[in-house]
N, C-alpha and C positions, 0 to 999 in steps of 0.2 A: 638673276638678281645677285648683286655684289655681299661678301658676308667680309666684315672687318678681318683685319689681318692678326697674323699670331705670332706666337715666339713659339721656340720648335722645345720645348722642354722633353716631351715622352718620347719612348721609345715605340716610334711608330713603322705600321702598321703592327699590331696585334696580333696573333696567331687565331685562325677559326679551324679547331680540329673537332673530328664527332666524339660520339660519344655511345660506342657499341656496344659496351656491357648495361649501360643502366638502359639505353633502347630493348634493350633483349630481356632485362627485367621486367622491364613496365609492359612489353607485348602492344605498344602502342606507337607512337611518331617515332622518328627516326632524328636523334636529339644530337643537336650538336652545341660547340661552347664557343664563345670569343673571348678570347684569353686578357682583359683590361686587367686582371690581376698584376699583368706583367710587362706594366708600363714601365716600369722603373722599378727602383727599390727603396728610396730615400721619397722618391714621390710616386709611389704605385700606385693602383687604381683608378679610377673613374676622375676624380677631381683634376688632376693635374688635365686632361683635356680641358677643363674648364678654367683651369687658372691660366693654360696658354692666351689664351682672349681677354682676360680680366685682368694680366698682369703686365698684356703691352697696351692695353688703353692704361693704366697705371704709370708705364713710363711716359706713354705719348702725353701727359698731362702732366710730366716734370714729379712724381710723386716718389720720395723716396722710401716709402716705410708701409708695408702693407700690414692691416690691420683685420683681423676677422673672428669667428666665434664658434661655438659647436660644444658640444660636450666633452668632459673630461679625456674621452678615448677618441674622440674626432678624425679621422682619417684625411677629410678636408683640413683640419687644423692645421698638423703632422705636413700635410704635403706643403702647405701654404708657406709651414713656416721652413721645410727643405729649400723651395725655391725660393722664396728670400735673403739664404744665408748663397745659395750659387751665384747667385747674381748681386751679390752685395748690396740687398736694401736691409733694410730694419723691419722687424717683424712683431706686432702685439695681437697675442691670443684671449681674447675672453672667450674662458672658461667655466660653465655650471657643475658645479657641486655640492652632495648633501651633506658632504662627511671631508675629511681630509685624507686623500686617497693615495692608495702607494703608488711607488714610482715604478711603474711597468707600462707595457707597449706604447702605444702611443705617446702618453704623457712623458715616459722616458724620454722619448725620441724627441717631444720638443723640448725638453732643458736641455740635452744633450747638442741641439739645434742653435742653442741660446737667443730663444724668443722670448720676451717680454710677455711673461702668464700673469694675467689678473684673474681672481676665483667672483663668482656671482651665486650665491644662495638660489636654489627653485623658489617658484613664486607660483600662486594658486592657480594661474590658467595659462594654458601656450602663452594668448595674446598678454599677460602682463608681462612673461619671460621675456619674448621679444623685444616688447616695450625697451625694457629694462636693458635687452644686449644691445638694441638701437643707441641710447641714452651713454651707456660707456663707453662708447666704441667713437662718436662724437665727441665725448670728452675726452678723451685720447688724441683726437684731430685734436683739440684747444692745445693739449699740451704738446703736442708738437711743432703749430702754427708758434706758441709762446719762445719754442729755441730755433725759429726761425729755418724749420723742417715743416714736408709736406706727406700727410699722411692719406692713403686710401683705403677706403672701408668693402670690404668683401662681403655681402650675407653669407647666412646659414647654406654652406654648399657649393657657393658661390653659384646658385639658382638663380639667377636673374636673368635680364634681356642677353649679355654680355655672353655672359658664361652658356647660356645654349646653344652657342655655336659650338662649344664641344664637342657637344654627339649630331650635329647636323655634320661637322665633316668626319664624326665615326661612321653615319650610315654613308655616306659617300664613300671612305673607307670598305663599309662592308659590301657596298656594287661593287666595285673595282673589283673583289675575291670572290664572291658569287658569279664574274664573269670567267675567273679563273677559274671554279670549282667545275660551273659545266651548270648551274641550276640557280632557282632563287628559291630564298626562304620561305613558307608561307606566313610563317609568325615569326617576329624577333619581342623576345621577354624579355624585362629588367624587373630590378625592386625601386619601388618610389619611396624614396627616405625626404627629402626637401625638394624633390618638382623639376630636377632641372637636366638631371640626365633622361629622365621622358620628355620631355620638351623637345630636348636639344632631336633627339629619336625622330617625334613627329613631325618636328619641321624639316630634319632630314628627308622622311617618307615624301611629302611633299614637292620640294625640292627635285629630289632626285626619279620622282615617278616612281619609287617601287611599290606592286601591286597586293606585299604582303600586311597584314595588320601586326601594328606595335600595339604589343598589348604592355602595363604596366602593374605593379602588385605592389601595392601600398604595405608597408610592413611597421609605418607608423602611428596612422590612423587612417581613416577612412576615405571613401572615395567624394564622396560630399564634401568633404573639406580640400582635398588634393585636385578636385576640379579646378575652382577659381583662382587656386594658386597656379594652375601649371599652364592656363588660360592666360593669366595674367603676363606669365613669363614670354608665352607666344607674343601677346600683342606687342609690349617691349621689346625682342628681335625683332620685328618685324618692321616696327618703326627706324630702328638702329640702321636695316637695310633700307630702307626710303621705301617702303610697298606699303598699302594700305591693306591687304592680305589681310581677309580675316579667318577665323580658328574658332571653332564650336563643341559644343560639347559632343558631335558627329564626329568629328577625329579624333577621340579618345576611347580606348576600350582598355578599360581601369579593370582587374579583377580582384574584389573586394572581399576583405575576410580573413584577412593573412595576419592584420599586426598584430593579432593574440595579445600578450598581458599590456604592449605599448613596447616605447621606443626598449632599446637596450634589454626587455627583459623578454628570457628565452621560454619553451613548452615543452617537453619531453619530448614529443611529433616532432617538434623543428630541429632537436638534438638530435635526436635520430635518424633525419634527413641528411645533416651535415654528418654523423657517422655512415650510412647507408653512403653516401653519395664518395666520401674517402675510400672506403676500401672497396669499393666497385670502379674506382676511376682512378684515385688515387692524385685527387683534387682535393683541396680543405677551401670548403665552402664557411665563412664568419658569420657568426651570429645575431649577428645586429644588423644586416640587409639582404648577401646573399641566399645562405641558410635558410629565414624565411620566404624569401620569392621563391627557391627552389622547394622548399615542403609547399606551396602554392603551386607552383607548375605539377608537381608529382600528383598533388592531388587535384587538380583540375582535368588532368590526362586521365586519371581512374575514374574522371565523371564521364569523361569521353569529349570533353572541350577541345579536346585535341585528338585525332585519331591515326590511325596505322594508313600512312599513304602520303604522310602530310612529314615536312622537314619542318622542326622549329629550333629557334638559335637563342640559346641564355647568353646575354651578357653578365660575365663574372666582374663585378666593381672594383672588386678587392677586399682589404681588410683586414688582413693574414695579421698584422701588430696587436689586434686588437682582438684576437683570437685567447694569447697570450696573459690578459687580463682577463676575458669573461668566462672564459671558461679554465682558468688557474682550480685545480682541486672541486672540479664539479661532479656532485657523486651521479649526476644521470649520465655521465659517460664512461666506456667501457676503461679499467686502469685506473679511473680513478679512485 
């Protein structure tokens, strides 16, 4: 089946190296990483696969000005509004926040970017938030249509039908190297932050026949909710590709329990997963998606969900900017 075409933004293929010392910690699987941290630098991690898709159906539709949203430290943001300024479009950020926030990691990097930041107050439930970045981001398109500009709207993550082709050609991506390596994975892990890098995953699985389970670890809310969102995104690729294909809740194995306080906010467990996981490897896992998938995988293995005989693969998203604000003078880690 045909999957729409992309622009080549990252820096592709990835690195998939193991991961010998925390394997030899944990006395259990045989753990290895894929390196999405280091897609780039200006657009590192996970997203920019997904804005390769979202940002030439954006050209193919005459669109000069990509528009999207996310929280103050957004890493989607940050990439979205990188590739923006490469390719000479215009760029507008809606951003939420409670307070008036300083200027570090991400947030620097998009003035720095010189994207158009509009700020949105929280509002009492996800669904009015959304509501509400839906509603501005629209009227953003008016006032661009009004100076006789066209603007296009990205969602949260750019998780949509669009943007899960991202990690349908990462898992194709990760065969191509598992034929290299000599073996295949029996689990490939990520964190689910907005639905669309597990998505992109399972329709890869699919796709490409592999016979290992993507599992995915919610690290924002729970699995009852990230079902019909990540559902949803399937049945949207699928249409995009002309297949009636359909997706159940039988190809998803979500491991639930991980988003502790919610979005952005950390546990002492999860800081000390992302310390643990540094000086054993001498990787910096961020705190706001990898950190917790991986305090998840660590202890899912100690449950024995995973055991000794069995090769499983983390995908690192990224986040490393955003390191730099959530954890600035945090007294649960070591130095500070």
């Amino acid at each position: 089946m045909p999957i729409p075409k992309r622009l080549a933004l990252a820096n592709l293929p990835t690195r998939i190296d193991p991961l010998p010392r925390m394997s030899k910690v944990l006395n259990g699987p045989e753990l290895w990483i894929k390196r999405d941290d280091q897609t780039g630098t200006e657009v590192s991690g996970n997203k920019v696969r997904k804005l390769e898709y979202a940002i030439q159906e954006a050209l193919d539709l005459g669109c000069d000005t990509l528009i999207t949203c996310g929280g103050i430290q957004s890493n989607h943001a940050r990439a979205t509004a990188a590739a923006a300024a490469q390719l000479g479009l215009g760029c507008s950020l809606v951003l939420n926040i409670a307070e008036q926030p300083p200027r570090q990691g991400n947030y620097l990097l998009d003035g720095l970017l010189d994207a158009d930041i509009r700020f949105l107050t929280p509002e009492a439930t996800p669904e009015l938030m959304q509501a509400k970045r839906v509603a501005t981001m629209e009227a953003i398109c008016g006032e661009l249509r009004a100076k006789g500009r066209k603007g296009y709207v990205i969602p949260l993550g750019a998780s949509n039908g669009i943007g899960v082709f991202g990690y349908a050609q990462a898992m194709k991506e990760i065969c191509r190297q598992e034929q290299e390596l000599g073996f295949q994975f029996d689990a490939i892990v990520c964190a689910v932050g907005s639905g669309g890098t597990y998505a992109g995953l399972v329709l890869g699985k699919r796709l490409e026949r592999h016979p290992g389970t993507v599992h995915g670890i919610p690290i924002a809310d729970d699995a009852a909710y990230f079902t019909p969102v990540i559902l949803g995104a399937l049945r949207e690729a699928a249409g995009i590709m002309g297949t009636s294909a359909a997706f159940g809740q039988e190809d998803l194995a979500l491991l639930d329990g991980y988003a502790g306080r919610g979005y952005a906010l950390s546990r002492p467990e999860e800081l000390e997963t992302i310390r643990l996981f540094a000086k054993t490897e001498g990787i910096i896992l961020d705190p706001v998606y990898t950190g917790k998938a991986m305090h998840g995988l660590l202890t899912e293995i100690r449950k024995g969900t995973f055991t000794a005989g069995q090769r499983v693969l983390f995908i690192h998203t990224g986040g490393l900017f955003g390191v730099f604000h959530f954890l600035a003078g945090d007294t649960m880690l070591p130095g500070a």
